[in-house]
N, C-alpha and C positions, 0 to 999 in steps of 0.2 A: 580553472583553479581559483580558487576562494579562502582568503587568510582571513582571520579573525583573530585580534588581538586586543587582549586585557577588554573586553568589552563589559560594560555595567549595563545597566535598565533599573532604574529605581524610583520609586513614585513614592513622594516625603521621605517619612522614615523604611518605607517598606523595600528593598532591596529584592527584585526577581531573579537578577543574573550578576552574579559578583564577580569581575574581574576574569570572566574565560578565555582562552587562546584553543582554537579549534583550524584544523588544514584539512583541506576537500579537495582532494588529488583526483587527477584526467581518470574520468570511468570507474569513480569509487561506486559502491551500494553502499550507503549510508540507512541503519535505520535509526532515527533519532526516538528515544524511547522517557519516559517518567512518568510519573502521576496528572491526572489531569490538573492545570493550574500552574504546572512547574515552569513554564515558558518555553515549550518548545516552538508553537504556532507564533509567539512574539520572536524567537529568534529567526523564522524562516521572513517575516516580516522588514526584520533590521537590517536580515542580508538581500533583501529587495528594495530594503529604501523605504518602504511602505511607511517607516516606523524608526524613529529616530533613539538612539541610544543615550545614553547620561554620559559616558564617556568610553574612550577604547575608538577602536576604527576596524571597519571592513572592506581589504581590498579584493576585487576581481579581476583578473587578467584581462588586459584587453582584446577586445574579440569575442568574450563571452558573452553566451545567450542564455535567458535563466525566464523557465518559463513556471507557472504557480498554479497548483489548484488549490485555494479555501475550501476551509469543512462546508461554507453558504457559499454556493456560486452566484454570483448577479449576472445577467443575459438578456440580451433580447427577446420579447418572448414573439414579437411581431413576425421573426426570421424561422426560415425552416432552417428544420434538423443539417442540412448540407450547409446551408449558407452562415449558419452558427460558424460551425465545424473549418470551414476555409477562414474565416478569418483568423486563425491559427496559422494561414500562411501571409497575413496584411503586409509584413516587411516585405517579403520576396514580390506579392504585388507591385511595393510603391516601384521596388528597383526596376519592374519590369516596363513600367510606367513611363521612370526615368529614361532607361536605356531607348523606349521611342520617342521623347522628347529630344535627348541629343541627339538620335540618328536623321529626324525630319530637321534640327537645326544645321548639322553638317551637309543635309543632303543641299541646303538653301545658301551653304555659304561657298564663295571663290577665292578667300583669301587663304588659302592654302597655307602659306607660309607665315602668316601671322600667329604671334604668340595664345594668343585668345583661341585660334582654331586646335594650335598643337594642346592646350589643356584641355580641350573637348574629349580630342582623340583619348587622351591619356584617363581622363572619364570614362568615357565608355570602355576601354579595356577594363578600370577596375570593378566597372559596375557588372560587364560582362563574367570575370572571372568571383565575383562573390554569388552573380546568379547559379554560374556551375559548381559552387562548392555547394550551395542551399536545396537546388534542385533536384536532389538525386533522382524522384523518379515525380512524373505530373500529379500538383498540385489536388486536381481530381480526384486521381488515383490513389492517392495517398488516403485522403479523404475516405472515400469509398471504401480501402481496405481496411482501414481503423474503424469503420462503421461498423461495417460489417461483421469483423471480429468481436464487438462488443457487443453484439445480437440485433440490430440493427436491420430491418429486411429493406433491399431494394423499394419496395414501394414506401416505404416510412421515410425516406430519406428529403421529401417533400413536404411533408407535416410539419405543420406550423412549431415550435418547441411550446408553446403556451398549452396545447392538445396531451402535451407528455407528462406522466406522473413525476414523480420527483426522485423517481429511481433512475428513468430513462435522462431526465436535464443534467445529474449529475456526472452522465456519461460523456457528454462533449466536449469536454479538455480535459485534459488528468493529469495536472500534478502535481504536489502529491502530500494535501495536508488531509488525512485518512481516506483515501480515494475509494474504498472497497464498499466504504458503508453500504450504498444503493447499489450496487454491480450483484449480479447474481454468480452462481457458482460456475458455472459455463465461462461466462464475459470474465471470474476472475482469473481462471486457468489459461485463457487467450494473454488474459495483461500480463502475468505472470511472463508468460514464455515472449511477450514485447517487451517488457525491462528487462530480460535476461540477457535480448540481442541488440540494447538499445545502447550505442555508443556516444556514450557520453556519463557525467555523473549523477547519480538520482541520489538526494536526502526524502527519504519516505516516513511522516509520522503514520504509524497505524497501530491498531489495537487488534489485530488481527496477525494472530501469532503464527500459522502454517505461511502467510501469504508473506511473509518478514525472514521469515528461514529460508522459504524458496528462490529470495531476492537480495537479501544483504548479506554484504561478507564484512562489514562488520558495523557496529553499535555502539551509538553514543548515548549515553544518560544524562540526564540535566535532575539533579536533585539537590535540594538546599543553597539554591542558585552557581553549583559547583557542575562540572561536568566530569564525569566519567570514562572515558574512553575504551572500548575491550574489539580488539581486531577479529572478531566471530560473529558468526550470526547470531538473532535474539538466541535460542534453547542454550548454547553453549556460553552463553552471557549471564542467564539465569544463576549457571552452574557455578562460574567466578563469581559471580557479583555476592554470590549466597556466602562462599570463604571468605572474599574480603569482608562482607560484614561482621562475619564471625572474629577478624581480625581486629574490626574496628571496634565491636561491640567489645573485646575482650580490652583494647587499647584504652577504651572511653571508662572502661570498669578502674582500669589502674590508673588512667590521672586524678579522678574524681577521688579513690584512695589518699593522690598524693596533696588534694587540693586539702582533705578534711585534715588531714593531722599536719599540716601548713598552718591552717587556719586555725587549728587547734592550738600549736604551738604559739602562734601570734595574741591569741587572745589569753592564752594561760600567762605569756610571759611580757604582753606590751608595757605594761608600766615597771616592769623592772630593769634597773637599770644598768647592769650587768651583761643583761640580753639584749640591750636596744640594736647593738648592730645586727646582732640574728636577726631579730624582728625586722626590722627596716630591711633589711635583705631578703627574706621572706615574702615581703611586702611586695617592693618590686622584683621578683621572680613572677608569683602570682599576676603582677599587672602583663608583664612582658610575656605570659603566655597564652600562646596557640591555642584555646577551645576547643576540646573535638566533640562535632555533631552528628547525631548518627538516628537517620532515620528510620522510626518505628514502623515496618509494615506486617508484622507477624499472621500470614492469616491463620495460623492454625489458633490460636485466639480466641478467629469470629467466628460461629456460631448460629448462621440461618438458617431458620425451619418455620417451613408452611407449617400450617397449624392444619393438624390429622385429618382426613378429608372423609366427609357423612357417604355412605354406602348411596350409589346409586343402582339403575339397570344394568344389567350386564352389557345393552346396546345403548354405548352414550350417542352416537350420533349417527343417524345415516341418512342417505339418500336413494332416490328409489326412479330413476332413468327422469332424472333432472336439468333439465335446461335453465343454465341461468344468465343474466342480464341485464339490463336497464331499460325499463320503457321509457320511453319518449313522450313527452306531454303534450305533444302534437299530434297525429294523424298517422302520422310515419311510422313503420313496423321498429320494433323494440332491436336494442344491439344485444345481441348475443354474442356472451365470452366464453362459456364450456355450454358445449353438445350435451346430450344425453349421458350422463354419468351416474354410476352405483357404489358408491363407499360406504364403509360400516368401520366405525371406532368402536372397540368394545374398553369396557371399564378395568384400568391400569395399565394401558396400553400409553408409551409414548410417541408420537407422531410428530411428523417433517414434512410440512408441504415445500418444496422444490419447485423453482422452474423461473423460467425469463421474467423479466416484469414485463406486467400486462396481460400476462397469461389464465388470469383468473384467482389465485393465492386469496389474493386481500376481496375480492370478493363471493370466495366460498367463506372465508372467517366469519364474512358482514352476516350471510345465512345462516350459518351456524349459530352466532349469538342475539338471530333474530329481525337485523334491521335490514334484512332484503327477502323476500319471495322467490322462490322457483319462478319463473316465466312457465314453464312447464313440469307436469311431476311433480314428486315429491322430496322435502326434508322435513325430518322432524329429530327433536333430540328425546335422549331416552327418559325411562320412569326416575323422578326423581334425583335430576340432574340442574344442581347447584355451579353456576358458571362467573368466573373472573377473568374479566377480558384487560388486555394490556392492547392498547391502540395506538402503530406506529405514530401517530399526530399528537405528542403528547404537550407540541408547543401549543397547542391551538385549547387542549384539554383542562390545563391545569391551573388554577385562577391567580395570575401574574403580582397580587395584593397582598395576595397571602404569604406568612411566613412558612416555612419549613415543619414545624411543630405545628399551624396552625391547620395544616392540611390535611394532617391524619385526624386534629383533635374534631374538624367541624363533624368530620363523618364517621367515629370510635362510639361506638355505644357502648356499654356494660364494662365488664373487670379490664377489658383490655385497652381502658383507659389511662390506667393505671402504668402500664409497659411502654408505653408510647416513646419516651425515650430509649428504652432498650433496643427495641425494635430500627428505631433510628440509628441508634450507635452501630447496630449491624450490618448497615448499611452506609458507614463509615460517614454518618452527619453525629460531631459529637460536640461538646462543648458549646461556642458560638454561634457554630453553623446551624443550630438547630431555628436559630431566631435570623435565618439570612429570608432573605425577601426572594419568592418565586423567581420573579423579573430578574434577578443577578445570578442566576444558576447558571451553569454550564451546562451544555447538553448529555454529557453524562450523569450530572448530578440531577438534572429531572427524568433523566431514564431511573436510576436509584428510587428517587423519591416515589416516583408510579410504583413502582416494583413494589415499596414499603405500604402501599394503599392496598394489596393484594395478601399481606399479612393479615388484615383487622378480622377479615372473616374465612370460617372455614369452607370453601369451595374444591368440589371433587372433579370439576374440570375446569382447567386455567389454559384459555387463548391466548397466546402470546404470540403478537404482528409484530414480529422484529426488534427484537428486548432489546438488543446487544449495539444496536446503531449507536455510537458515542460512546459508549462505557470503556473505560479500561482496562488493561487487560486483569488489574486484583478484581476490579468489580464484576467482568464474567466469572473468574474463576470462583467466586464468592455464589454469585447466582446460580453458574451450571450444579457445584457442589448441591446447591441446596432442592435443585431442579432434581438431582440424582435419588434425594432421600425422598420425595414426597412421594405419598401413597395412594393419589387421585390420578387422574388422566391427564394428560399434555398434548394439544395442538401447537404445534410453534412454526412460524413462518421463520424462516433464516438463511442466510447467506454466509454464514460462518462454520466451514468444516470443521474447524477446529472444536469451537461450543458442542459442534451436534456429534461428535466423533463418540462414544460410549454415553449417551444420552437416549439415543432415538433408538425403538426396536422395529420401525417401521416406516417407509416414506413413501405419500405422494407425490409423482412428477406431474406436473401442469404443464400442459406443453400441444401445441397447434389445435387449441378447442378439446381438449383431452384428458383424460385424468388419469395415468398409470399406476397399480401398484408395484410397492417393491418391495418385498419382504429384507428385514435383516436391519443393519444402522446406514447410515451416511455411507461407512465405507465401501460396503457392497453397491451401492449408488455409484459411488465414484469410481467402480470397477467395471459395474455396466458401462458407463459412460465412454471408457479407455477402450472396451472391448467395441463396441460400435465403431469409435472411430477408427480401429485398427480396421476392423470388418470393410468400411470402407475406403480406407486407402489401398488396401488389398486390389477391390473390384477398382479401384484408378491405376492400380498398377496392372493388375490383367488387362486393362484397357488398353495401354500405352503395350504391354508385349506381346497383344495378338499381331498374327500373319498379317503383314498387306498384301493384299492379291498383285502379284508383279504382272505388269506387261504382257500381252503374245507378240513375240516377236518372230517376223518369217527368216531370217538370216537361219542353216542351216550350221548345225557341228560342223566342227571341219573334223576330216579324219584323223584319228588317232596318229596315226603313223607320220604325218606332217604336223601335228604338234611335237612329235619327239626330236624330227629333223630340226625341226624351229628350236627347239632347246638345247639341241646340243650345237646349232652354229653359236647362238648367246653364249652357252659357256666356254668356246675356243677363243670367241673376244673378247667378255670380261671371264677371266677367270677367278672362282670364287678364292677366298680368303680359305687356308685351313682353320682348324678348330682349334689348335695348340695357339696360334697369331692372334683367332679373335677371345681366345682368353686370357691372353699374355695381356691383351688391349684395352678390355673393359676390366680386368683385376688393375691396372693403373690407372685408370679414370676412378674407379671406385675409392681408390687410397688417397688419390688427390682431394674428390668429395670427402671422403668423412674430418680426412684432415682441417679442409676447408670450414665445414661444417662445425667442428669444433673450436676453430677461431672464433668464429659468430657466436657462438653459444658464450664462448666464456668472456667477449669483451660484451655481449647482451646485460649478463649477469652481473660484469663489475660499473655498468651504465645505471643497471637498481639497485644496485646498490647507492650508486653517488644519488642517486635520489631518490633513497631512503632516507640517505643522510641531510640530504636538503628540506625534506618534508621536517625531520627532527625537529632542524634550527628554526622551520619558520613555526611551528609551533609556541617556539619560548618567547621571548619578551622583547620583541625587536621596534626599533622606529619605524615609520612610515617608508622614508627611503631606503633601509634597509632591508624590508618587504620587497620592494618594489626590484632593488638589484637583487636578491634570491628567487625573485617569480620568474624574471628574467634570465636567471643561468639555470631555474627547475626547464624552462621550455627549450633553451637551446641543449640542452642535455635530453628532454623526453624525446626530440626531434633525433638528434644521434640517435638514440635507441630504437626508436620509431625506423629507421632507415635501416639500422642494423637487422630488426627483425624482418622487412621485409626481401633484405639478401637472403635470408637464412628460409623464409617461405618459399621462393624461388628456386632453390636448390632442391627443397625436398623433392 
């Protein structure tokens, strides 16, 4: 459990987080949601320590373990993929470490009765009983299973991590400051259904809206350095959040009303002197009030469009039983990532390449827009086919010197020189930001910015390697929209259901040297998927209920007639119970049960309550030790409940 109270973060005059009080109760889903820039990635910071606040405090219950993924992981890259991965269990090592250091010290000592020897003992019991709460199942194991579920194969689990793309490195810890970017749609429906059984409390930032619905039950906002609170997951948060604006917007109309004819009054009547105590009271009213601020994000507003896309071939792109790969500039025969494959993109078609990283994706795109060769076979793109590529590496792309404005302007030729602003403002760089320095962007904001380089000219097929990595969720919604109207072709590599959900009318899966089609969108994708897997739980279940071939055994029947002898001596010694006795018997164990059961149920219920009420209080405006005595009666109370409900499991 994690209190946060009155906390600031303020740098000069600029103010990121004003005064919040925020409570993270046992086994919450928290998704913490804003605009990029609003501080959410500074407040998972502050609550780690990483990052120190201006004022306010952050308590954790003691005992708590709070584990972090960054949007940038830093890692060994010397270490394979396994040995990354356990050091995720280093504490439970040192203890186990410990626990052989006191046992070879006890086993060396005689003095049995000395006080020094009794705090060893008293050691190693507690270091004993924290390895069995940490342990649940081996280290390895654990490992291994989390691997593997992330699409990780048995033989990869030795690869060096320096070997891995930057899909695969952001897979070995997770959690959880936008964890999904690099995960493919596979590894994210595994993670999914691992925080859904993962006991304990997860605050998740993501900009990935199905994967936020699937997982939090409910959602914080941080806007205008204020936070918002709504007990739902993100869609049903949208729905509130959208009335209370309506509320605020309508709120903010009528002080501004009451500020002008204040102010009006004040300047009509300040020098008269009749009026001065109006005035002066007028005066301070106006100082002594409340501000309401209310943030603009209207996207129906904005307004993006690809500019109309020049006719090409009917066949934008295909391939003709193409092998592709990487040669080696040594001696050594070339890596091959896709077999023999035959695709055909035709002109206004939209397309979804799918599938694990590594599987090939980013290296059909690389051919497609020319900077790789078939190893074998053929690709060509079709007549008269005009291409704008978006390249996941847009840090590496984009020249760090440059301003915002200066980016579009080095490379704008003719009248659309002139828009250059516009363009930008639809892309939510307006005012200042136009003259911000590449180097200070955020990673959404140079996702934006590439995306606005893709406006200058008109191209009738646009490669997009993973647009949406970083972006918020206004800036997909802003891009898919405008993805939706253009009237060229679409390649788009992605990991995001949601973006590709009424987008894509067709998708390749990449997958073990392979290239699938799948007619239809995403969804139908995600339905094959569920049907497979069902298909084969099925054949593990017909596994597990074929016949096993029993035994032959020579022991012979015994006759009929000596099993009936045999039954009815048993029933002259025990004789059975009638049927009126054994229902008179179990109707009163039954009544005892539900009664029973109803106890539990209803002191359960008045135990959440008492701490609901405790989360209330520590939300508002408490001292430090006053925190500290309501953490302390929230956990001897969750513990009652805790115990309560495990009577009550027992009985069902």
């Amino acid at each position: 459990m994690i209190a946060i109270n009155e906390l600031t973060v303020s740098w000069g005059a600029f103010t990121l987080l004003d005064h919040i009080n925020l409570h993270i109760g046992d086994n919450e889903k928290i998704g913490l949601v804003g605009k990029n820039g609003s501080g959410k990635s500074t407040l998972l910071k502050v609550i780690l320590g990483q990052a120190l606040p201006t004022s306010g405090a952050v308590v954790v219950s003691k005992g708590q373990r709070i584990g972090y993924l960054p949007q940038q992981m830093e890692h060994s890259k010397e270490h394979s993929v396994i040995d990354e991965t356990l050091k995720a269990f280093d504490e439970l090592f040192r203890l186990q470490s410990r626990i052989d250091e006191v046992s070879s010290l006890l086993a060396q000592r005689t003095d049995y009765e000395s006080a020094s020897y009794n705090n060893l003992i008293v050691e190693l019991n507690n270091l004993q009983d924290k390895v069995a709460i940490m342990e649940s199942e081996p280290p390895h194991s654990q490992a291994e299973r989390v691997l593997m579920g992330l699409g990780f194969k048995r033989e990869e689990f030795n690869r060096p991590t320096a070997e891995l793309s930057q899909g695969w490195n952001m897979r070995i810890i997770l959690l959880l400051d936008e964890p999904t970017n690099h995960l493919d749609i596979e590894s994210i429906q595994w993670f999914e259904e691992y925080l859904k059984t993962f006991r304990g409390s997860v605050v998740l930032i993501s900009h990935d809206r199905k994967f936020l619905d699937n997982i939090t039950k409910r959602t914080v906002e941080i806007t205008l350095g204020k936070i918002n609170d709504y007990k739902v997951p993100y869609s049903q948060y949208k729905v509130l959040r959208s009335e209370r604006m309506e509320q605020q917007r309508s709120a903010y109309e009528n002080q501004q009303r009451m500020i002008e004819k204040s102010e009006e009054f004040i300047e009509r009547f300040r020098y008269k002197a009749t009026k001065s105590n109006q005035v002066q009271s007028r005066i301070k009213a106006l100082d002594k009030l409340e501000r309401i601020e209310i943030e603009v994000d209207d996207t129906s507003a904005i307004n993006v469009k690809f500019p109309p896309a020049p006719r090409s071939g009917q066949v934008v792109f295909k391939t003709n039983d193409a092998v592709l790969g990487y040669r080696n500039k040594e001696a050594a025969p070339p890596k091959v990532v896709l077999q023999k494959n035959n695709i055909v993109i035709e002109r206004g078609e939209k397309v979804a390449f799918v599938g694990r990283n590594g599987e090939g994706k980013t290296t059909m795109m690389r051919v497609l827009i020319g900077e790789l060769e078939p190893l074998e076979g053929q690709a060509e793109n079709g007549y008269n086919v005009s291409l704008g590529y978006y390249a996941q590496n847009q840090e590496d792309i984009l020249v760090k010197s440059d301003t915002v404005f200066s980016t579009l302007d080095n490379i704008a030729v003719g009248d659309i020189r002139t828009k250059l602003r516009d363009i930008l403002g639809a892309f939510l760089f307006k005012g200042e930001d136009v003259d911000k320095k590449v180097a200070v962007l955020s990673g959404g904001e140079r996702a934006r910015l590439a995306m606005a380089k893709l406006m200058l000219k008109p191209y009738n097929l646009l490669a997009l390697d993973e647009p949406t990595n970083h972006m918020d969720i206004l800036s997909k919604e802003i891009l898919k929209n405008a993805l939706k109207k253009y009237d060229g072709t679409l390649v788009i590599v992605s990991h995001d259901r949601d973006f590709l959900q009424g987008l894509v009318d067709k998708v390749y899966e990449f997958k073990d040297g392979k290239v699938r089609e799948h007619l239809g969108g995403i969804e139908n994708y995600l339905e094959h998927l569920k049907a497979a897997e069902r298909a084969l739980m099925k054949e593990d279940v017909k596994a597990l209920q074929s016949p096993q071939k029993q035994p032959i055994t020579q022991a012979a029947e015994k006759p009929e007639s000596e099993k009936s002898s045999r039954n009815n001596r048993q029933d002259e010694v025990y004789p059975k119970e009638s049927d009126s006795q054994k229902y008179r018997q179990e109707s009163k164990e039954q009544r005892r049960k539900k009664k029973e059961l109803e106890r539990l149920e209803n002191e359960i219920t008045e135990l959440d309550n008492k701490l609901a009420q405790i989360e209330s209080v520590l939300t508002g405006n408490n001292t430090p030790d006053k925190i500290a005595e309501l953490s302390e009666l929230y956990q001897a109370t969750k513990q009652q409940r805790d115990n309560k409900l495990d009577e009550w499991v027992v009985m069902q």
